[in-house]
C-alpha positions as CSV (number, residue, x, y, z in Angstrom):
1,X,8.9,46.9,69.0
2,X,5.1,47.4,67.9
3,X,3.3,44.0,66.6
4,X,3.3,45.3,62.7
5,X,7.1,45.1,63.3
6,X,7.1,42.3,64.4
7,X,5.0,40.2,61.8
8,X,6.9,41.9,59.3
9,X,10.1,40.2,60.8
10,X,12.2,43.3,61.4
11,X,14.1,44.4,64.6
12,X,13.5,47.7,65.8
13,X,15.7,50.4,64.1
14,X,15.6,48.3,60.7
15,X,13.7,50.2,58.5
16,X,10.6,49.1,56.9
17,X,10.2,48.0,53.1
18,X,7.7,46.8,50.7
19,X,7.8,43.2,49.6
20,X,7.9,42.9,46.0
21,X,4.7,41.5,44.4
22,X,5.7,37.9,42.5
23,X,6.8,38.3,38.9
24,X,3.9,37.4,36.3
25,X,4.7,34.1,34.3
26,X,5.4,34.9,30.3
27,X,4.0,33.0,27.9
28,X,5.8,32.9,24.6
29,X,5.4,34.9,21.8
30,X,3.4,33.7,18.6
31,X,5.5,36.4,15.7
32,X,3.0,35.3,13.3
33,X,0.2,36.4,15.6
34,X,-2.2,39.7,14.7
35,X,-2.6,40.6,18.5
36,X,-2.0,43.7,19.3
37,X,1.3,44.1,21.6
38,X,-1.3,46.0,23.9
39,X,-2.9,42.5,25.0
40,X,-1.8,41.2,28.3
41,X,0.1,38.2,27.8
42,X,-2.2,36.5,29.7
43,X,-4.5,36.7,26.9
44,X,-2.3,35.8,24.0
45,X,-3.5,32.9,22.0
46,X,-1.2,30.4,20.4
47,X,-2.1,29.0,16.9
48,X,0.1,26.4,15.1
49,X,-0.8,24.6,12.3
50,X,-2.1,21.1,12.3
51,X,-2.3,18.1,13.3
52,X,-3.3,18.8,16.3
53,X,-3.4,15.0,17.8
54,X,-0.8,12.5,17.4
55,X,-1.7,8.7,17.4
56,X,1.4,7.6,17.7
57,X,1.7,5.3,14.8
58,X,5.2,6.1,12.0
59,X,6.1,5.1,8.7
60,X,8.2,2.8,10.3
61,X,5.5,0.6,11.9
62,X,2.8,0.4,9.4
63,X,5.2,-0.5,7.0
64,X,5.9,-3.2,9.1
65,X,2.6,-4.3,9.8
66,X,2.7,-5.0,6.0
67,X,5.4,-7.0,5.9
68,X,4.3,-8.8,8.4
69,X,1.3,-9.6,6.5
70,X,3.3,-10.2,3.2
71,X,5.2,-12.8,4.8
72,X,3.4,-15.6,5.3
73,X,2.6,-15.1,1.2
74,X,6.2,-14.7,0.8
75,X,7.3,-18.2,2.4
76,X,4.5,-20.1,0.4
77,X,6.0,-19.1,-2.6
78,X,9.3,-19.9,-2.1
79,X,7.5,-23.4,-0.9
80,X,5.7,-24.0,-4.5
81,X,8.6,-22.5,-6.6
82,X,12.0,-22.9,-4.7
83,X,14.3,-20.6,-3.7
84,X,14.8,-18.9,-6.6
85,X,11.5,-17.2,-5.5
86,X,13.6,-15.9,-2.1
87,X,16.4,-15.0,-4.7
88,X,13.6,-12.7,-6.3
89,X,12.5,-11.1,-3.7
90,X,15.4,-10.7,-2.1
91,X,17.2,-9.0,-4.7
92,X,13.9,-6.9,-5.2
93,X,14.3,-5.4,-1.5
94,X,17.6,-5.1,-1.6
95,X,17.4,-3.2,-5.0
96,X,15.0,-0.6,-3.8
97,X,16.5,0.0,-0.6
98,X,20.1,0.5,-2.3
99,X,18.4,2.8,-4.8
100,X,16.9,5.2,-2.3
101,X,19.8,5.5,-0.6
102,X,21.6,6.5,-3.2
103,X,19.4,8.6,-4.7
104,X,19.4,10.5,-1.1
105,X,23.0,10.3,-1.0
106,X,23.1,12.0,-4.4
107,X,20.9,14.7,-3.2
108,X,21.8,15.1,0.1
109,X,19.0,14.0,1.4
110,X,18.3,12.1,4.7
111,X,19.1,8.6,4.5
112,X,15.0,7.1,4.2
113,X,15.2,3.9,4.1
114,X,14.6,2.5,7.1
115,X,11.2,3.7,6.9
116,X,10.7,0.5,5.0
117,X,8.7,1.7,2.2
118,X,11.0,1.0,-0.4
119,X,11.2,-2.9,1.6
120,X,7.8,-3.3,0.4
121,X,7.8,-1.6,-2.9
122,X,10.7,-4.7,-3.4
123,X,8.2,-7.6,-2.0
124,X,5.3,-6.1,-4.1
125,X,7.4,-5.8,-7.1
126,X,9.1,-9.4,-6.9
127,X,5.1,-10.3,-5.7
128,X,4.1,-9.2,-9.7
129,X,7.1,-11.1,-11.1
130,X,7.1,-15.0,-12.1
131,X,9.9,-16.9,-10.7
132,X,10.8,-18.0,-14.3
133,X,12.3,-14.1,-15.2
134,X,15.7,-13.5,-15.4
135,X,17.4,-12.6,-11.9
136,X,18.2,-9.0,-13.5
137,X,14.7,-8.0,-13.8
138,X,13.9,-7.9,-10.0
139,X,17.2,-5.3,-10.1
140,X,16.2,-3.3,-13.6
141,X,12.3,-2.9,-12.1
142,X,13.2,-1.7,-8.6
143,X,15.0,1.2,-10.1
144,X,13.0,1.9,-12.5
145,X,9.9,1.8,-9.6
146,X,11.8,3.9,-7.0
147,X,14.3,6.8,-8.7
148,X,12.0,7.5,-11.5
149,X,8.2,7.0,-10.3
150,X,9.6,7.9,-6.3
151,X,12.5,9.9,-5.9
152,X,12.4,11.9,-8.7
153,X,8.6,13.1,-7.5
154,X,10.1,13.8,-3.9
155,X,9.9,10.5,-2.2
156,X,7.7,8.9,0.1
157,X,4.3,11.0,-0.1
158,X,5.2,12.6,-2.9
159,X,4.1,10.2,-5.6
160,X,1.3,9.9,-7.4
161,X,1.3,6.0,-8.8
162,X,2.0,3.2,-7.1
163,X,5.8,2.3,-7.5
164,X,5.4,-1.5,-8.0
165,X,3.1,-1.3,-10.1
166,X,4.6,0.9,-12.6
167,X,7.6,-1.0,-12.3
168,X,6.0,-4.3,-12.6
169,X,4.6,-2.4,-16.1
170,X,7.5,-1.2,-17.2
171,X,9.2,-5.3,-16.9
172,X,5.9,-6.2,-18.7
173,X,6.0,-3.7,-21.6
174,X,10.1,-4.0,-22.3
175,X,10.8,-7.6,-21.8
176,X,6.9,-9.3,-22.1
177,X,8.1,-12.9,-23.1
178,X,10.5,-13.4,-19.9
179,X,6.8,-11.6,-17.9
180,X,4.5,-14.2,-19.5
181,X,7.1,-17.5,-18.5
182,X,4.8,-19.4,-16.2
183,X,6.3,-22.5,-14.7
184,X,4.8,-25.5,-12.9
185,X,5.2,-25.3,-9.4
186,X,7.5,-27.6,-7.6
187,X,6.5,-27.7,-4.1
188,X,10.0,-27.8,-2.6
189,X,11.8,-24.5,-1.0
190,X,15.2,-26.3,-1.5
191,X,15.3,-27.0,-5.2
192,X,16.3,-24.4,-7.8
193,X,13.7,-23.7,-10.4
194,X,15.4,-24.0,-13.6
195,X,14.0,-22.7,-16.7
196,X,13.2,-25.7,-19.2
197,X,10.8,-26.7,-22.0
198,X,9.4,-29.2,-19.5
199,X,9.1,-26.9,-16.5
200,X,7.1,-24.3,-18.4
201,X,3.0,-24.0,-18.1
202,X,1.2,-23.0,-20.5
203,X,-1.5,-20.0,-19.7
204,X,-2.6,-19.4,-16.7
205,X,-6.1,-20.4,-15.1
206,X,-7.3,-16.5,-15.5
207,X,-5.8,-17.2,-19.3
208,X,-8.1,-20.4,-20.0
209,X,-11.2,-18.8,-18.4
210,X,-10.9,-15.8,-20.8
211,X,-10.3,-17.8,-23.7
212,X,-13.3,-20.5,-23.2
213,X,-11.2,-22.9,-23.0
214,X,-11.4,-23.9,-19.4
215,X,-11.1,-27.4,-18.9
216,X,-13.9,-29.5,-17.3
217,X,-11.3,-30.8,-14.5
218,X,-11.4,-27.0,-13.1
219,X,-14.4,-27.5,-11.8
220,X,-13.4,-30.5,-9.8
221,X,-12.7,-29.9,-5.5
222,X,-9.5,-30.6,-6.3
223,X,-8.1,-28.3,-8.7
224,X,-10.2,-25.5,-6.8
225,X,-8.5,-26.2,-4.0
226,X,-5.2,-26.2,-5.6
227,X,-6.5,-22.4,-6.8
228,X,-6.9,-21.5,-3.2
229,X,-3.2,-22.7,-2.3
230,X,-1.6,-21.5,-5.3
231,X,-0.4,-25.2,-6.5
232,X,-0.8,-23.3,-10.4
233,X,1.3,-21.3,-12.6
234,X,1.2,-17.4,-11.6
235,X,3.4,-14.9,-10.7
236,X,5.1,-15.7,-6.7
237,X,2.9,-13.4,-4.9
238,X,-0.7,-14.1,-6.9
239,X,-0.9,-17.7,-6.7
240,X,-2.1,-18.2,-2.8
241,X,-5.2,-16.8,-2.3
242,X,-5.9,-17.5,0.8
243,X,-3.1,-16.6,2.7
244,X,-3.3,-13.2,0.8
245,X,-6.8,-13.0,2.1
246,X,-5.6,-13.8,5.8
247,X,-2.4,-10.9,5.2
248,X,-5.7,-8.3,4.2
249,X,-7.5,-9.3,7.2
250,X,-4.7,-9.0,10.0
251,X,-4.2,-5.5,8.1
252,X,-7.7,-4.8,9.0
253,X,-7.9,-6.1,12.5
254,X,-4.3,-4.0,13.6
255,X,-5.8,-0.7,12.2
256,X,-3.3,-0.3,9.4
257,X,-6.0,-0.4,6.0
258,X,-9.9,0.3,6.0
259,X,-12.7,-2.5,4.8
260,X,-13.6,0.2,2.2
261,X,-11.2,-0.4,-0.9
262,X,-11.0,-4.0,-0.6
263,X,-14.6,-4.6,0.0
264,X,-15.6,-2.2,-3.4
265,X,-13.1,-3.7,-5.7
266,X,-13.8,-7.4,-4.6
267,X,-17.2,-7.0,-4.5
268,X,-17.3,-5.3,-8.1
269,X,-15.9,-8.1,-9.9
270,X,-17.8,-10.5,-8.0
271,X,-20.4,-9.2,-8.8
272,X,-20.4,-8.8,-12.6
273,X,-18.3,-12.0,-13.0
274,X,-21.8,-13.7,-11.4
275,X,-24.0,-11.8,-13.6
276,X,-22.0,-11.9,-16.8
277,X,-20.5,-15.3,-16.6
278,X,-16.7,-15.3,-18.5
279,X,-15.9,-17.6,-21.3
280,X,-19.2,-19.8,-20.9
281,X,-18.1,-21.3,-17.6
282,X,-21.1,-21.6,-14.9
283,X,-21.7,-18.6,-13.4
284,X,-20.2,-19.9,-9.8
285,X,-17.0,-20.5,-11.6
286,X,-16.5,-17.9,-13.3
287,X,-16.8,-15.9,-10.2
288,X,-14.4,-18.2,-8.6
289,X,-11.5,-17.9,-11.2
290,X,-12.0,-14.2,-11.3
291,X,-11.4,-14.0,-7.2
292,X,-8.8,-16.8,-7.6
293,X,-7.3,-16.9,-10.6
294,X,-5.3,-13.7,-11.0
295,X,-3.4,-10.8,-9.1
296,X,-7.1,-9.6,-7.7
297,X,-6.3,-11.0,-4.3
298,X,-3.0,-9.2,-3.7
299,X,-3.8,-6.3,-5.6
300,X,-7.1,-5.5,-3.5
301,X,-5.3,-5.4,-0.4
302,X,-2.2,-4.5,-0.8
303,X,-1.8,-2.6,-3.6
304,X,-4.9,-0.6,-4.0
305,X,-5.0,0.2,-0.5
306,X,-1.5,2.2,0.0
307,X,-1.6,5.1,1.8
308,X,-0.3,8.1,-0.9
309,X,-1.7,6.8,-4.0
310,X,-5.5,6.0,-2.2
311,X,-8.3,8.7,-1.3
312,X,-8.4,9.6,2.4
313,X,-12.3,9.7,3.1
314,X,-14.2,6.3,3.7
315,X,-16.6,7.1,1.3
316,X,-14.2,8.5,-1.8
317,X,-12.2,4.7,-1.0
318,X,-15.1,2.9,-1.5
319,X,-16.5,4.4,-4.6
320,X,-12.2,3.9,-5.8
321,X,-12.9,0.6,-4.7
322,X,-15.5,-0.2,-7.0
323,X,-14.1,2.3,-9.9
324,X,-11.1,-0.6,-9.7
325,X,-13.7,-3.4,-9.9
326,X,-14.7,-2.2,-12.8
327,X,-11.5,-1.1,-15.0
328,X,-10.7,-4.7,-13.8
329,X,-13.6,-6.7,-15.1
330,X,-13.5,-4.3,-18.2
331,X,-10.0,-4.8,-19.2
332,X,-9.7,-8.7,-18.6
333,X,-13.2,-8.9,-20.8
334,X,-12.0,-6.7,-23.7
335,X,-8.0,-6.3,-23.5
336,X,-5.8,-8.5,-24.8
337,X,-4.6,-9.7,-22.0
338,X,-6.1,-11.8,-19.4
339,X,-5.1,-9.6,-16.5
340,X,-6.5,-6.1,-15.4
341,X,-5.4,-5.2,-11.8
342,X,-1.9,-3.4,-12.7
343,X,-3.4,-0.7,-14.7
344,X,-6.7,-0.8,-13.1
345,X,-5.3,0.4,-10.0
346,X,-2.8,3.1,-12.0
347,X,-5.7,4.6,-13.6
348,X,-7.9,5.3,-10.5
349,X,-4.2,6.4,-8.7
350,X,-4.6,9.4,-11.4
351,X,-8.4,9.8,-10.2
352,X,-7.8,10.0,-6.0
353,X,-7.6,13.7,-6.2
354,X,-10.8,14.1,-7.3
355,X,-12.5,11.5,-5.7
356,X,-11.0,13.9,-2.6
357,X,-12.6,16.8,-3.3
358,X,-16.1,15.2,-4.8
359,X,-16.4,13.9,-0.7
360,X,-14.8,16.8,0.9
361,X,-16.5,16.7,4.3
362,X,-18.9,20.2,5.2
363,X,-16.7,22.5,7.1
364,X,-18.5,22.9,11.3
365,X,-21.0,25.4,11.1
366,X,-21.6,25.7,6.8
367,X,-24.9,24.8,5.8
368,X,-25.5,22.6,3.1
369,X,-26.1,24.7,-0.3
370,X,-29.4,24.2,-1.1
């Protein structure tokens, strides 16, 4: 036996054989791709659409990022106005999740609701509602807010207004006495706010300061502390500033909203409320119960700032930012009504797609046209 035989591991009389060379890996296939089948497969390139990079977050848990801010809101107003307030939002949520399953069921759709969207479009909408309204209207404006301005456009993504909102206009526009029933708060979660001549308020703070009739005790530390608290007849989810502030801020800090929208739209009425004081109050307070004294709080964070019905460049949110600053301090100084935020918002929803292409970013490697 010679030594090739040998390193070859064969015994003499066994006749030699090639060894086979190793099969080459496949990669797979694109069908949609151009290449020509002559490529080696080494070589074939792989294109799928994007995105490309995943962070991880879902539906699931911004939407409960924002709950989580909503809450502490939520709680305070069952603390000024009872628990008829948890009644309201209760049935609110429960409402619009029951409505979006069975609109799925009716369509055969997957089941959507624990995404928890329609959970907040029920806190926002019982948020825009005064604990005085009949227990129906919670019920009436959920399915209003999800089968005809959500479902019926597709569902989640697919609409181009914010749900609540159109809801909360829809109550306002059908039934406006039982909208406009402000009562006095009664700083006790376990007592049942019951609609009486005595319980009722008359307008609200935002209501005074438009009409000039703004009483010199406003201007007192104590009533503008009670504006800060909420301690003042409002819808549940406008009347505590300061917590709604706090909600907006730990959406900021977690990632889930950007500085942009709030910042333009706060800033906007700020900043004409200063320089063209409202009913003759000082220019201080008028800014004050323009910040304060409305749905501006709630509506600048959490509202404005949802993720379908706002542009998706930093710049196109903060120019929608400041175009809802405006419609705001526009409508409350002309309108009828003391409030602007609920259509404010609505109108610049219709606007988002072409804030989005006025701020298209340059494509990499197109030069600027000249």
């Amino acid at each position: 036996m010679n030594q090739q035989t040998k390193d070859r591991g064969l015994t003499a009389g066994e006749p030699a054989q090639q060894a086979k060379p190793a099969a080459k890996p496949r990669l797979p296939v694109n069908p949609f791709s151009n290449l020509s089948t002559d490529t080696p497969d080494d070589q074939l390139l792989l294109v799928t659409s994007s995105p490309h990079l995943h962070s991880g977050d879902t539906t699931r848990r911004l939407m409960g990022e924002v709950l989580i801010a909503l809450t502490p809101a939520a709680l305070m107003a069952v603390f000024l106005f009872g628990y008829r307030a948890a009644a309201h939002i209760l049935l609110a949520v429960c409402s619009c999740m029951g409505f979006e399953a069975l609109y799925c069921h009716l369509r055969k759709w997957p089941v959507t609701v624990f995404d928890l969207s329609a959970a907040i479009t029920g806190v926002l909408l019982a948020f825009n509602l005064p604990v005085a309204a009949p227990l129906w209207m919670p019920v009436v404006g959920s399915f209003f807010a999800i089968f005809i301005v959500k479902m019926l456009f597709g569902g989640l993504g697919k609409n181009f207004v914010n749900p609540a909102l159109v809801g909360r206009v829809f109550l306002a526009n059908s039934w406006a006495g039982d909208m406009v029933s402000w009562t006095r708060p009664v700083l006790n979660p376990f007592t049942w706010t019951t609609v009486t001549a005595d319980a009722l308020t008359g307008a609200t703070p935002l209501g005074l300061l438009k009409s000039g009739a703004l009483p010199e005790a406003y201007g007192h530390g104590g009533q503008l502390w009670n504006m800060l608290i909420g301690a003042r007849g409002g819808c549940l989810g406008e009347t505590c500033a300061l917590l709604l502030v706090a909600g907006g801020l730990y959406l900021m800090v977690r990632g889930v909203i950007s500085w942009h929208i709030p910042a333009g739209y706060i800033g906007t009425v700020a900043l004409f409320s200063l320089l063209f004081p409202v009913g003759g109050a000082s220019p201080l307070l008028s800014v004050f119960y323009s910040l304060t004294g409305g749905g501006l709080m709630l509506g600048a964070f959490f509202m404005a700032t949802d993720y379908v019905t706002s542009p998706l460049s930093d710049r196109a949110r903060l120019f929608y930012g400041i175009g809802c600053g405006l419609l705001t301090v526009f409508i409350r100084r002309f309108g009828p009504a003391a409030e602007g935020v609920s259509f404010s918002i609505l109108i610049m929803n219709l606007v988002v797609w072409f804030l989005d292409r006025a701020t298209l970013p340059r494509r990499f490697g197109e030069e600027a046209s000249k």
